[in-house]
C-alpha positions as CSV (number, residue, x, y, z in Angstrom):
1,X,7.7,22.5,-9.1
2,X,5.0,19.6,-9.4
3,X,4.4,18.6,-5.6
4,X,1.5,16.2,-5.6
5,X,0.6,14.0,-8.8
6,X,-3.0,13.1,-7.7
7,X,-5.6,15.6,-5.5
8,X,-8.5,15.0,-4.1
9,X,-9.8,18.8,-2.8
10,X,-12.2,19.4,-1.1
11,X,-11.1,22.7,0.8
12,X,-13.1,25.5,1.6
13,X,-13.5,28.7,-0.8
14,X,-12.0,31.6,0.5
15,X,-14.0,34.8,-1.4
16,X,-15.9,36.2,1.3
17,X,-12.1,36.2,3.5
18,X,-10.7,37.5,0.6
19,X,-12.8,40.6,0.5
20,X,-11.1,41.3,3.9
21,X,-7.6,40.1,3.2
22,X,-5.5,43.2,1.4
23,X,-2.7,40.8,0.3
24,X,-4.1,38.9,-2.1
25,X,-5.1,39.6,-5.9
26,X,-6.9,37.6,-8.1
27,X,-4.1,36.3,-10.9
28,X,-3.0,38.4,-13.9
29,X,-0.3,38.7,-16.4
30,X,2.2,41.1,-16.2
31,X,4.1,42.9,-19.2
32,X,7.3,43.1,-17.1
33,X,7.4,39.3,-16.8
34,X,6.6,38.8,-20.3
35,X,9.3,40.9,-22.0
36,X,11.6,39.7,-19.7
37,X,10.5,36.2,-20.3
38,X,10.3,37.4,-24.3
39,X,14.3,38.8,-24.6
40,X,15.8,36.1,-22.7
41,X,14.4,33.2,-24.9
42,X,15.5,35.9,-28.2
43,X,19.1,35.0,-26.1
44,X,18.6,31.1,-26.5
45,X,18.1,31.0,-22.5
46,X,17.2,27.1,-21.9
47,X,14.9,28.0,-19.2
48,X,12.4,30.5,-21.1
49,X,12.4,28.5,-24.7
50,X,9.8,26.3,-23.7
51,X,7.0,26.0,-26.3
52,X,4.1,24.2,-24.2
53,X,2.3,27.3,-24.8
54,X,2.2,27.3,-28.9
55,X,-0.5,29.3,-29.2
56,X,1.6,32.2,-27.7
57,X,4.8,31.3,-28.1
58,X,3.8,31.5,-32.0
59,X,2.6,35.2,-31.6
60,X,6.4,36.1,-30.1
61,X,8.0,33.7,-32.4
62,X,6.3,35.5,-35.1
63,X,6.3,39.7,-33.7
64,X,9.6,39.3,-32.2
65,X,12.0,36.7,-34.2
66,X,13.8,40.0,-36.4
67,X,14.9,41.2,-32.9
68,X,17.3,38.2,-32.1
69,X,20.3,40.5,-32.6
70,X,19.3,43.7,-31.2
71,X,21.9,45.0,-28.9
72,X,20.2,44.0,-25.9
73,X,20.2,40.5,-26.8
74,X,23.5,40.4,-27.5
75,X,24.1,41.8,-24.3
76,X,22.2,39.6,-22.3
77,X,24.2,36.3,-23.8
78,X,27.1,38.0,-22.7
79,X,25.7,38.3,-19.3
80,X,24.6,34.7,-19.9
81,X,27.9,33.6,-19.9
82,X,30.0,35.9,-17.5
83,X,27.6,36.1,-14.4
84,X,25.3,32.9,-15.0
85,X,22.2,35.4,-15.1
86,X,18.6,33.2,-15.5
87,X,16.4,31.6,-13.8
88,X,14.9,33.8,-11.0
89,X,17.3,36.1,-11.5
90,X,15.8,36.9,-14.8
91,X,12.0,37.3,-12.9
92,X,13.4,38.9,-9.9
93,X,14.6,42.1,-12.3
94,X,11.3,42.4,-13.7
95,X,9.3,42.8,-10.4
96,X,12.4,45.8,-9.9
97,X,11.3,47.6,-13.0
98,X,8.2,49.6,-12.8
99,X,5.6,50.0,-16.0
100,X,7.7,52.2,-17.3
101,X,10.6,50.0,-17.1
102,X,12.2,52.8,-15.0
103,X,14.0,51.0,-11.5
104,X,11.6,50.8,-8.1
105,X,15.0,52.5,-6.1
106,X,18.7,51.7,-6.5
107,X,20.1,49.1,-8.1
108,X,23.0,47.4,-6.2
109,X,25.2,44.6,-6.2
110,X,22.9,42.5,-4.4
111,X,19.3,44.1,-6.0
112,X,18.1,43.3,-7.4
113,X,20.1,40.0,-7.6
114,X,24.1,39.6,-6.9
115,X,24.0,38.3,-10.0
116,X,23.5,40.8,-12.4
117,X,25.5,43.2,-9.8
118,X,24.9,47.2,-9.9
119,X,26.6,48.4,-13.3
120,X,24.7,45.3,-16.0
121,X,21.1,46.1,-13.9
122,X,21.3,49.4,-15.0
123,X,22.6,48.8,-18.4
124,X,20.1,45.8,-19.0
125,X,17.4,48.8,-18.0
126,X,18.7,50.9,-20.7
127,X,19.1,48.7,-23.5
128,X,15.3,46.9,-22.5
129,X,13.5,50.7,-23.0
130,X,15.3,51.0,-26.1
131,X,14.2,47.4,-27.0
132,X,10.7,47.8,-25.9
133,X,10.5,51.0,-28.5
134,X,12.6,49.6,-31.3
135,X,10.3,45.9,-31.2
136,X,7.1,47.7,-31.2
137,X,6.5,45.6,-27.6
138,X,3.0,48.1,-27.2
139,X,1.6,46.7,-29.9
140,X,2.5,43.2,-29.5
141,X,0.8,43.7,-25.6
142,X,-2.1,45.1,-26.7
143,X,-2.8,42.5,-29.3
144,X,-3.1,40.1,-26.8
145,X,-4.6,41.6,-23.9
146,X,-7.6,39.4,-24.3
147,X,-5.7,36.0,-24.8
148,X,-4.0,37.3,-21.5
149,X,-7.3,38.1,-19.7
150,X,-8.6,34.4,-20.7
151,X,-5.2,32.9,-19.2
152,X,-5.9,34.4,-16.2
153,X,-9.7,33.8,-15.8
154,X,-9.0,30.2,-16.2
155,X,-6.8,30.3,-13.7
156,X,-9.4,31.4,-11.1
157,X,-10.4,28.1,-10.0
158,X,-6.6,27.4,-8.3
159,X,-6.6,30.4,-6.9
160,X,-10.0,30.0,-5.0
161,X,-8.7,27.0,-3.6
162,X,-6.4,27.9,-1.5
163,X,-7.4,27.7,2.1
164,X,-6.3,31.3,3.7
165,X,-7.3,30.9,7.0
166,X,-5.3,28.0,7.3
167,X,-2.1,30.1,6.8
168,X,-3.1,32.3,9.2
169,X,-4.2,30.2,12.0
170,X,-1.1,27.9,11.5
171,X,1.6,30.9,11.8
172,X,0.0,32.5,14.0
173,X,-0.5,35.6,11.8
174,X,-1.5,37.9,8.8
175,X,1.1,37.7,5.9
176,X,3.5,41.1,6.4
177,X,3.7,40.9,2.3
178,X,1.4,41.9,-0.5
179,X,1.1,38.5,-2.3
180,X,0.9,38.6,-5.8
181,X,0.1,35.6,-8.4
182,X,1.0,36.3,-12.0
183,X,0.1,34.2,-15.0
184,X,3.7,33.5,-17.1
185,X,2.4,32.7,-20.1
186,X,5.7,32.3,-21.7
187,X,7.6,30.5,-18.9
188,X,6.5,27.0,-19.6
189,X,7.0,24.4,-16.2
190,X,9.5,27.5,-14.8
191,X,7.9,28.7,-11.7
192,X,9.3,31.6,-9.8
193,X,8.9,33.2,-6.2
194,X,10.6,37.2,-6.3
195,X,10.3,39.8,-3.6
196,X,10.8,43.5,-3.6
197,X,10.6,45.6,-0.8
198,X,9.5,48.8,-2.4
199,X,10.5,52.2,-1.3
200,X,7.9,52.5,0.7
201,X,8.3,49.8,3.0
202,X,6.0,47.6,1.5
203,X,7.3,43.6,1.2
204,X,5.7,42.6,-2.0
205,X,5.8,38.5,-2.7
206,X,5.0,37.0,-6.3
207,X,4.2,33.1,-7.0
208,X,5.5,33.9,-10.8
209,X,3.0,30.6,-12.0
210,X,4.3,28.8,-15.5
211,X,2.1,27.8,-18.1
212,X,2.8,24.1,-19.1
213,X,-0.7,21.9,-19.7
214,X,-2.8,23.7,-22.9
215,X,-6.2,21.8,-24.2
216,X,-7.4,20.1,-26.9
217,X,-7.2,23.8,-28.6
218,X,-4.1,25.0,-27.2
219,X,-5.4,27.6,-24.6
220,X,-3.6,27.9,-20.9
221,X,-5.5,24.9,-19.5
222,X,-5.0,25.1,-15.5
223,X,-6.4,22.4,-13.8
224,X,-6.3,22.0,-10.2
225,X,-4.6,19.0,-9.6
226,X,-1.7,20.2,-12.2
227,X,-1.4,23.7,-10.8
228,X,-2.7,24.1,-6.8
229,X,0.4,22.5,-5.7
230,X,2.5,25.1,-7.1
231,X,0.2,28.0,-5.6
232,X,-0.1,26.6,-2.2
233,X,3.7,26.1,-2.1
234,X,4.5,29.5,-3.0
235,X,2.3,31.4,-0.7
236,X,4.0,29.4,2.0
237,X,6.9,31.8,1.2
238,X,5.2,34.7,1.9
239,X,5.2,33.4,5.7
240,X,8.5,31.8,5.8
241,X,11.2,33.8,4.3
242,X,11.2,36.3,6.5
243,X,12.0,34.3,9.3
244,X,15.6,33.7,8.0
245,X,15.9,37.3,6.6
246,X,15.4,38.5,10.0
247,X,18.6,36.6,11.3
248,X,20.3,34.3,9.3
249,X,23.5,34.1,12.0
250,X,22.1,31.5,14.1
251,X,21.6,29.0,11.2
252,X,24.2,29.4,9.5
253,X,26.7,26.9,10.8
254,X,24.0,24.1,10.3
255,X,22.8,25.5,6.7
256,X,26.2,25.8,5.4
257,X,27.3,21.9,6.8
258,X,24.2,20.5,5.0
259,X,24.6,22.3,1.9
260,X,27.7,21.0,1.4
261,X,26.7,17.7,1.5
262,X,23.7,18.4,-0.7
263,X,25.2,21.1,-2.9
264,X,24.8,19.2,-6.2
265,X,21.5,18.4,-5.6
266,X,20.1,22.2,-4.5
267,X,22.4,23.9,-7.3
268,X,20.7,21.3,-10.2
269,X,17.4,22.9,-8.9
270,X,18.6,26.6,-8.8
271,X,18.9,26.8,-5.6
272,X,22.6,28.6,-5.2
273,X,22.8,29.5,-1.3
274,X,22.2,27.7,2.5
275,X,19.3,30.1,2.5
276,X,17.2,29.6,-0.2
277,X,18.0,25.7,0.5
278,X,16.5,26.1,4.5
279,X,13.7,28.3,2.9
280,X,12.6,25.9,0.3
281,X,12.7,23.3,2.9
282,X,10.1,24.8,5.6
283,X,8.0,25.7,2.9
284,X,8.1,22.5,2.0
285,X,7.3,20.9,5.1
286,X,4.2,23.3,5.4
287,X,2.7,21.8,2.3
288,X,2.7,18.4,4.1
289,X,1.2,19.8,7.4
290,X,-1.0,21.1,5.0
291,X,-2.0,18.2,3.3
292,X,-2.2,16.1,6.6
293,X,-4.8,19.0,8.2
294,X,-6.6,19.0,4.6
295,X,-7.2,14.9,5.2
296,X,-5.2,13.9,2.3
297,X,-4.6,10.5,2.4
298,X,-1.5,9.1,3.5
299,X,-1.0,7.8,0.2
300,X,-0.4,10.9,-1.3
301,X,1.1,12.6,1.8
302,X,3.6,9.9,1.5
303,X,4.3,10.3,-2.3
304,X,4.7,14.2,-1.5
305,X,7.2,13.6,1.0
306,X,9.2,11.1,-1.2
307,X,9.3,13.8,-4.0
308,X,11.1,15.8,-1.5
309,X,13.3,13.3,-0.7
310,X,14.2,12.8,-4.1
311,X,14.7,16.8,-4.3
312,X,17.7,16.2,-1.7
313,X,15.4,17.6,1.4
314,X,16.6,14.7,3.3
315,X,15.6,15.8,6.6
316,X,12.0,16.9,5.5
317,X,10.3,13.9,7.8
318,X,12.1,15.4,10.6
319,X,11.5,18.8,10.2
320,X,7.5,17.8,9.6
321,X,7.4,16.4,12.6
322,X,9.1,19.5,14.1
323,X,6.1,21.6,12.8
324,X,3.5,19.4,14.3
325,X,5.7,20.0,17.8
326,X,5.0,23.7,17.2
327,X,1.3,23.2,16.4
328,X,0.8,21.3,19.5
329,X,2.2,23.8,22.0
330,X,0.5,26.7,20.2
331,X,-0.4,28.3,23.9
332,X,3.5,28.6,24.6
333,X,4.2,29.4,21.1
334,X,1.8,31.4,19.4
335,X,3.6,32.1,16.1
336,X,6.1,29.7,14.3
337,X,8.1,33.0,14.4
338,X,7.8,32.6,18.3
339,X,9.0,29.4,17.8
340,X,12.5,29.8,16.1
341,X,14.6,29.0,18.9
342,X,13.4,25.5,18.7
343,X,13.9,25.4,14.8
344,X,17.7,26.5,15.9
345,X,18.6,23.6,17.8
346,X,16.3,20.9,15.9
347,X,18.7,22.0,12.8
348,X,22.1,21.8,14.4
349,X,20.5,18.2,14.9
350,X,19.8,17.3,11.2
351,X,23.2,19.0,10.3
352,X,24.8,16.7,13.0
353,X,22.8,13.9,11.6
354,X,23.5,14.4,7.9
355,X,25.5,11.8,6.7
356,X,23.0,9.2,8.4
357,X,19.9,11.0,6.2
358,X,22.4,10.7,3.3
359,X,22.8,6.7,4.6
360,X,18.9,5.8,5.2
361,X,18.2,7.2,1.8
362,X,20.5,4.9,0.0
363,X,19.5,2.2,1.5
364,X,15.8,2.7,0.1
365,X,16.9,3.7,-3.5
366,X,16.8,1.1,-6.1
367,X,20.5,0.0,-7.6
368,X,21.8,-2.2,-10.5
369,X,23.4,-4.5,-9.8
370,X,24.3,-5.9,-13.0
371,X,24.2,-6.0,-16.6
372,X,23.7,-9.9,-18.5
373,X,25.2,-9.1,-21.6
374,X,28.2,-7.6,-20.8
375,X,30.1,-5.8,-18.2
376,X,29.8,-2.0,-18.1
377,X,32.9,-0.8,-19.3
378,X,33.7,-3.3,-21.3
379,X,35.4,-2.5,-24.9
380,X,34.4,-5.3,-26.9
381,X,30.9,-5.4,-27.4
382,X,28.9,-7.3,-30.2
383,X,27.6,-4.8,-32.7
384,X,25.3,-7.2,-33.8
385,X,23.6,-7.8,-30.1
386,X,20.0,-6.3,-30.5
387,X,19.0,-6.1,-26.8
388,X,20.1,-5.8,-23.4
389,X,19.2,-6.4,-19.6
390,X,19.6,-4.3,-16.5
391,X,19.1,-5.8,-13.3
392,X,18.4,-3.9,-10.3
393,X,18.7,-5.2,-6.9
394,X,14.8,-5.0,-6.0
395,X,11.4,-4.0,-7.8
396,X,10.8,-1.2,-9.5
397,X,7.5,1.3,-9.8
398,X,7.4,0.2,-13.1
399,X,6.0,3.4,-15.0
400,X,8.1,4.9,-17.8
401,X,11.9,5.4,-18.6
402,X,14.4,7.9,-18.2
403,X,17.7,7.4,-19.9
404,X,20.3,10.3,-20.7
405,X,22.9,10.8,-22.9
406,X,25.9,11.1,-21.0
407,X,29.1,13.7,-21.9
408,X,28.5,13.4,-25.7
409,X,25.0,13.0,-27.5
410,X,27.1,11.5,-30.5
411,X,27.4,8.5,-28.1
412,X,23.8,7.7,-27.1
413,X,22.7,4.4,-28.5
414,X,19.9,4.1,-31.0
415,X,17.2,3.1,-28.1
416,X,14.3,0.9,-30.0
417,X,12.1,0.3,-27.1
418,X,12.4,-0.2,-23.0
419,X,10.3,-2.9,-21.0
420,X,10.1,-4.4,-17.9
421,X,10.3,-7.9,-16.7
422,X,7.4,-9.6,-15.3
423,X,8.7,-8.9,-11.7
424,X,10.0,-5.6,-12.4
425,X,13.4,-6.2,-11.3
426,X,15.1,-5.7,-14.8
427,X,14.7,-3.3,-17.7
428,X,14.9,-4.8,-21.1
429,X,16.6,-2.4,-23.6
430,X,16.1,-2.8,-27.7
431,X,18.5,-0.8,-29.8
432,X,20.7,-0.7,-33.0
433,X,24.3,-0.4,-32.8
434,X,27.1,0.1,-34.4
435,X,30.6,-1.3,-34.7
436,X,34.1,0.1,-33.3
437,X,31.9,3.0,-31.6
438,X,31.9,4.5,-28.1
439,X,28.3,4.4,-26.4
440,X,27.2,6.1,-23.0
441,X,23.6,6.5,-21.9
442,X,22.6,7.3,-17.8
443,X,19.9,5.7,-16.2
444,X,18.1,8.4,-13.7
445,X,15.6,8.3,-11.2
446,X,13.1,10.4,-13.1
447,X,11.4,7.2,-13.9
448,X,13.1,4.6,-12.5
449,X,11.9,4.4,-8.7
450,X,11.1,2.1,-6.1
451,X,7.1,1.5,-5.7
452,X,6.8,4.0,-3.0
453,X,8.5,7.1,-5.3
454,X,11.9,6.8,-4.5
455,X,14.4,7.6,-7.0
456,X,17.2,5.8,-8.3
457,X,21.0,7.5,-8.3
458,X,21.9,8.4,-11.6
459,X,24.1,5.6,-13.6
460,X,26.3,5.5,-16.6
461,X,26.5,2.8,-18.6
462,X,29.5,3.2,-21.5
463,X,30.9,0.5,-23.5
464,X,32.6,0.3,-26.6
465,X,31.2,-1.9,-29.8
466,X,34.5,-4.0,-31.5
């Protein structure tokens, strides 16, 4: 999750708070998240192959590779492809394993995520204790227990950034959870928020932090502007969740009318339920009241809220504005918890108001409007034509390209180069073709935005070369 491209901090340390302050550790790494991380990229899992972090993903290339068709891998990509298990499923069953790899409690059908459901949690258990003996997984954790205590030093500097007593002042009170920030050193740009309520009682919280930027000699390199976005995001959880948790009823009927209408843009991003949507979204929110009582400039705070836009948050303006309400009439609500009623009603407006979000957005996203060459569609394209121009119907940013190959990658064209016109109104694609082929490429927003950030609809081109 990459909130802000540019920072310019200047917030104040928090060490002498944090001595007080019970729920927060400094970062580590944590064996459970690594060998969880380490079996499901053995099982091909998209999401955990990334290689950003050579220098380690070598070590469990190289320890672990023999292991690919161990019986636990094997079961996992039949999990894989029965139940959809990954993303933060995968994390959210390593914070319910203890050391030992033992459950913390029962497993259920819900824990530790409906996913995995009660009978393949305690199987996956089984089989990971006997993978953990048969792969040597001791040694290959204390061979790198000072690469793993370098990671997390260098990640010191984020974490002593974050401004506490902001949190505490804005909601009105001291975080219920333990928060914990872990180092995934295997994960690449996957970032991960868990929770486990332990046995005890005890809410524990964990911003599960990828590792994506390395330096000019490969090591974790966390820079502030690259990383404190994610960490100030994910802390905001450890506020917000609980809010819905504590009764979801009266949002329902609002979170289930916009997720609807935004269901393919919250599922692309993992997020499967009206829940986690309304929970990502407040969070959200907060890291722009952040920003604005940090004195970013409204620049960036405008660039952060267009990301979100982009994300499918389409009501994030509104609800921003809906936290400065609350901060403004902090003497008759003291806590944003205090303060839910109001968060009631103001969503049964944006899911009233849905379709008009949906509207205003389109209006400010940038759309082709033609082709000069040919028409899309059309089957009888030169072979021999060398280059081709999009048009779009106002300026673009101008920064990059983002082009995808459609249902088949056999029919992505030979792309040569990508430019942009003078005015930035039109791309200017060079390729090779061939003849009597089908092509299809999709222009997406990744890149291709308006000046102010945003994004583009996807659009398929296809033709066919005679």
């Amino acid at each position: 999750m990459r909130l802000i491209t540019t920072l310019f901090l200047s917030f104040f340390t928090f060490l002498a708070f944090a001595q007080k302050l019970t729920t927060l550790e400094k970062p580590k790494v944590d064996e459970r998240i690594e060998l969880l991380s380490i079996v499901f990229r053995l099982a091909d899992s998209e999401e955990y192959k990334s290689e950003r972090f050579k220098l380690y993903t070598d070590k469990i290339q190289a320890h672990y590779n023999s292991f690919k068709n161990h019986e636990l891998i094997q079961f996992i990509k039949n999990l894989r492809r029965k139940k959809g298990v990954g993303y933060d499923a995968v994390m959210s069953m390593a914070i319910y394993l203890d050391n030992d790899l033992n459950p913390i409690g029962n497993f259920t059908n819900e824990i530790p995520d409906k996913r995995w459901g009660k009978d393949n949690a305690y199987e996956f258990a089984k089989l990971l204790k006997q993978f953990y003996k048969d792969s040597n997984s001791k040694q290959f954790f204390e061979s790198n227990q000072q690469l793993y205590a370098e990671a997390s030093k260098r990640f010191l500097p984020v974490y002593e950034h974050l401004d506490l007593n902001w949190y505490t002042k804005f909601y009105g009170k001291e975080p219920d959870e333990k928060f914990v920030i872990i180092n995934g050193l295997g994960n690449g740009g996957g970032n991960y928020g868990p929770s486990i309520t332990l046995p005890n009682g005890q809410r524990e919280v964990y911003a599960i932090m990828g590792t994506w930027k390395t330096d000019s000699l490969g090591m974790a390199d966390f820079t502030i502007n690259n990383y404190f976005p994610t960490l100030l995001h994910e802390f905001n959880h450890s506020f917000v969740n609980y809010l819905l948790d504590n009764d979801p009823k009266p949002f329902r009927k609002s979170g289930e009318k916009i997720y609807k209408t935004l269901a393919k843009e919250m599922q692309s991003q993992a997020y499967g339920t009206w829940e986690t949507m309304l929970n990502e979204a407040l969070v959200r929110a907060a890291v722009i009241k952040y920003m604005k009582d940090h004195k970013f400039t409204e620049k960036e705070v405008e660039e952060e809220t267009n990301v979100q836009l982009n994300r499918g948050f389409i009501w994030i303006e509104e609800l921003v504005s809906e936290l400065e309400k609350y901060d403004h009439e902090r003497n008759q609500y003291p806590t944003l918890e205090s303060y839910t009623p109001k968060l009631i009603n103001a969503y049964q407006a944006y899911a009233k108001n849905i379709d008009t979000y949906v509207e205003q957005l389109d209006e400010k996203r940038p759309k082709v409007i033609s082709i000069n060459e040919f028409k899309n569609g059309d089957q009888n394209v030169d072979a021999a034509l060398k280059r081709v121009t999009v048009n779009f119907d106002r300026a673009l940013l101008g920064k990059g390209r983002s082009i995808n190959y459609g249902n088949d990658k056999n029919t992505f064209p030979n792309f040569k180069n990508v430019t942009y016109t003078e005015d930035k109104k039109s791309i200017i694609i060079e390729w090779d073709l061939e003849s009597n082929k089908n092509y299809e490429f999709v222009l997406t927003g990744l890149a291709f935005k308006s000046p102010k950030g945003i994004s583009m609809k996807d659009y398929k081109i296809s033709f066919k070369t005679k």
